[in-house]
N, C-alpha and C positions, 0 to 999 in steps of 0.2 A: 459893359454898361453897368453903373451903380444902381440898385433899384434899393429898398424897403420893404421889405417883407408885410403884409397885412395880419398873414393868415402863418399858422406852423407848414411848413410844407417839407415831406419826409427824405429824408438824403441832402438838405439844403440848409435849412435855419429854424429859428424859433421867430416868432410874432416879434416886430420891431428892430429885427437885426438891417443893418445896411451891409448888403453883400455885391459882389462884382459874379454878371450872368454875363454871358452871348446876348448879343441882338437880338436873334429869333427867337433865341428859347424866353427873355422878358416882353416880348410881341405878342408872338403865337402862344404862348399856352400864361404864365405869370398875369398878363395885364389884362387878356382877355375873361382868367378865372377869376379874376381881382383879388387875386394871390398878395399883387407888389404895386407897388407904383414907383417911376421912375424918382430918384434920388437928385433932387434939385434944392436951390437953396430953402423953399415955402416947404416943400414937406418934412425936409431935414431941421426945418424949426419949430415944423408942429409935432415931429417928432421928440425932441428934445422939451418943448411944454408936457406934451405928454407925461413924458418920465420925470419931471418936475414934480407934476401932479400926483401920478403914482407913489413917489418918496415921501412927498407929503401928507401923502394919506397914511402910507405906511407907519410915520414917525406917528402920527396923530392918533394911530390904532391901538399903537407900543406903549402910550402915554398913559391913553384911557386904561387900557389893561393894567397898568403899574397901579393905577388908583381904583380902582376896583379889587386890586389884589389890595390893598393898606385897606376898605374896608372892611372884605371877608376877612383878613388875617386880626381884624380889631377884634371882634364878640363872636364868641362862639354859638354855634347853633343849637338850639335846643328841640328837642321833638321827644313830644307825648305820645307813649304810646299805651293801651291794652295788655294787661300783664296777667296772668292765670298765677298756680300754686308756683310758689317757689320762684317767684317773680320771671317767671319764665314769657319771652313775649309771642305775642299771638302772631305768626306770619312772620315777616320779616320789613327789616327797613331799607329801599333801594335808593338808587342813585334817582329816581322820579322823584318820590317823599323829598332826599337833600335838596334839589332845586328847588322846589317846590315852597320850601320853608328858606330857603335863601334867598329867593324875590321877596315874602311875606314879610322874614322878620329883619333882612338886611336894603330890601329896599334895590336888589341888584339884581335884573335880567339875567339869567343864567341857562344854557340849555342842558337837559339832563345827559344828553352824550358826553358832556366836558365835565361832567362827576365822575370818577372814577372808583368804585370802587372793587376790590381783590375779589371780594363776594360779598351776600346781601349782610347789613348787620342786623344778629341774630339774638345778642346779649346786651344790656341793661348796662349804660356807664360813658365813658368818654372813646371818643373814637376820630382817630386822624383821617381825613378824605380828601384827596388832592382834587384840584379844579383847576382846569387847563383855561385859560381865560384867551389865551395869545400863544402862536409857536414858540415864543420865547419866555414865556410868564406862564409859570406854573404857581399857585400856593396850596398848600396846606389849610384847609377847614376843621378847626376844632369844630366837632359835632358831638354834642352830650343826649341822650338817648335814657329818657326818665318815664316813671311811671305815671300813670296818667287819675 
C-alpha cells in the first residue's frame, strides 16, 4: 500500500515522502498515529500544491536576501564610538552594536546571530563583517568605527 508520510518517522522517511508499506503496518500503527495518510489521487495533489508552495516561498526568500544583500553591500556602516588616550576605544564593538546600526541607518531588519564577527572590534578604522542573510547569500558589511 502507497501512503504519504505526515510526520518523519525513523527507519522509514522524511515528512512528504510517498513510500510503499504493508497493510497492517499503514492501519495499525501509520494511520492510527497520523504518521501517513493513504496515497490517493486528493492527497497526492495536495501534496504536490504543497511543494509548489514551499519552492515558492523558497525562491521568494532567495530574492529578498539578494536585495537586501545590494543594500547592505551599497553604504557602509558607521558607528560612533567613546575613545580614551591614544584613541584607544572604551569596551568593544560586537555583532549587537553592527545590527543594531544596520536596521537604524540601512533601514534593514537584521538579527545579531547572522553578524559575524572573528572577535569583538577593538580598534578605530574600517572593518569587513559578514552577514548571513539566506543559506545561500552571504555579504560583506563595510563597517567604519570612528570617534565619537
Amino acid at each position: 500500500m502507497k501512503v504519504i508520510l505526515l510526520k518523519d518517522v525513523k527507519k522509514l522517511g522524511k515528512t512528504g515522502e510517498v513510500i510503499e508499506v504493508s497493510e497492517g503496518y499503514a492501519r495499525n500503527f501509520l494511520f492510527k498515529t497520523k504518521s501517513a495518510v493513504e496515497a490517493d489521487n486528493k492527497h497526492l495533489n495536495d501534496l504536490k500544491m504543497h511543494n509548489q508552495s514551499v519552492e515558492h516561498k523558497k525562491t521568494a526568500d532567495l530574492e529578498k536576501a539578494k536585495e537586501l544583500a545590494e543594500v547592505i553591500k551599497s553604504k557602509p556602516i558607521i558607528i560612533l564610538v567613546k575613545t580614551g588616550e591614544g584613541d584607544k576605544i572604551y569596551g568593544s564593538v560586537t555583532n549587537k552594536e553592527v545590527s543594531k546600526e544596520i536596521e537604524k541607518q540601512l533601514e534593514v531588519k537584521v538579527d545579531k546571530k547572522k553578524v559575524t564577527l572573528k572577535e569583538p572590534i577593538k580598534h578605530l578604522g574600517k572593518h569587513v563583517v559578514k552577514v548571513k542573510l539566506h543559506q545561500d547569500v552571504v555579504v560583506d558589511a563595510e563597517v567604519h568605527i570612528n570617534k565619537l
